[in-house]
N, C-alpha and C positions, 0 to 999 in steps of 0.2 A: 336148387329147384328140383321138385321131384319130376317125373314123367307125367304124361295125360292120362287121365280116368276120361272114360267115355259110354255114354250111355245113349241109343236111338231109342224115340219109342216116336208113334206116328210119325215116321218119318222125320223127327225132327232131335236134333243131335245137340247136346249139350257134355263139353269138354271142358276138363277142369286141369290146372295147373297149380299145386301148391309153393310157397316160400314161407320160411321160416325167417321172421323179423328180430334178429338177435341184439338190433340198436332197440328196440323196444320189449325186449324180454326182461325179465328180472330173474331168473333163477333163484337165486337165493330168496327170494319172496315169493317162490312157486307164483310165478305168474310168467306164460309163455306165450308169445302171440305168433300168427300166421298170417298171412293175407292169401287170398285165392281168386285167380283169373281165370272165370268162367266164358267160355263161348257157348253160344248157341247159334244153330244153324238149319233154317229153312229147307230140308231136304221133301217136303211136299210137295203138295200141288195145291194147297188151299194159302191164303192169308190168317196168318194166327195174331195172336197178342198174347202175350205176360200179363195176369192179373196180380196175383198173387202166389206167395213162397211159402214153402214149410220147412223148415231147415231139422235137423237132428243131431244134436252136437254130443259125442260121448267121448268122456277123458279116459285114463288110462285105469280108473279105480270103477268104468261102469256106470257113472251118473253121467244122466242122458236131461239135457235142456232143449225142450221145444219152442224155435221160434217160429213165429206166425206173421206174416205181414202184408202190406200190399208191395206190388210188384218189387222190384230192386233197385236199390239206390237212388230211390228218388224217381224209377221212370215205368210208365208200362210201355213197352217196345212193342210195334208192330212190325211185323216181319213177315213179308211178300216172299211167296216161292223163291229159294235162291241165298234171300238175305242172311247176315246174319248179325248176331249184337253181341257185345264184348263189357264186360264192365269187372272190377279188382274190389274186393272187400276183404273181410279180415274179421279175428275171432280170436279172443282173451281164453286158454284154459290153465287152471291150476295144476295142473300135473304136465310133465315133459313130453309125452305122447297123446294123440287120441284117433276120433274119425269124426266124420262128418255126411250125410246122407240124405234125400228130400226128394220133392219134389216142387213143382212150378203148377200153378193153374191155372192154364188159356182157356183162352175164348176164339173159335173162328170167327173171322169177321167177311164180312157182315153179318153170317147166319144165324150167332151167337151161339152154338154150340160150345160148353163148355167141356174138356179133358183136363186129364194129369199125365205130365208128363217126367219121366224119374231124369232125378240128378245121383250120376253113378256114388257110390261112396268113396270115399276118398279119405286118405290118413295124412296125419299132423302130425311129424316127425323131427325132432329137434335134435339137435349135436347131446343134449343133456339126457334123451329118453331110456327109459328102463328098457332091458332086454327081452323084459319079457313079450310073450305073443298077446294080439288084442283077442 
């Protein structure tokens, strides 16, 4: 398990935990997977919500995939001063190494004011990764 990447922006904190899934890796068919346990954490003073993700997924050769969605894993979380929401997903790349970078877009509620909030970057690092720097 790597260490926590961590990113505030309005007050509100989103920490990331990577693993390297090596029961579902293939190496030898260049295909390496990760899972990532994201927290976020209500450090405001308003009620927010998770709308929607931007994710940036770049391998170790530079090719960068933009995912776009609504909220995560199936939820848009509301999150009262204080709270916070936890959820594990996971990302297929073809090369041994890469990163990963984005952000989330809320909505205060009830006011409806919408922001961006950053998801720090974070690396995908495997027993099999080239030495080289990203």
């Amino acid at each position: 398990m790597a260490k926590g990447f961590t990113a505030t922006t309005h007050g509100i904190t989103v920490m990331v935990r990577t693993f390297y899934l090596p029961e579902q890796s293939r190496p030898d068919d260049s295909h390496f997977v990760w899972a990532y346990q994201i927290t976020i954490t209500n450090g405001g003073d308003k009620t927010v919500q998770l709308l929607r993700r931007t994710w940036f997924i770049t391998d170790e050769t530079g090719h960068t995939r933009r995912v776009h969605g609504d909220g995560v894993v199936g939820y848009t979380p509301v999150l009262t001063p204080g709270e916070h929401f936890e959820y594990t997903s996971g990302t297929p790349l073809s090369t041994s190494s890469g990163f990963m970078t984005g952000k989330y877009h809320m909505q205060e509620v009830p006011d409806g004011g919408e922001f961006d909030i950053a998801i720090p970057a974070f690396s995908l690092d495997s027993p099999h990764q080239n030495t080289r720097l990203h």
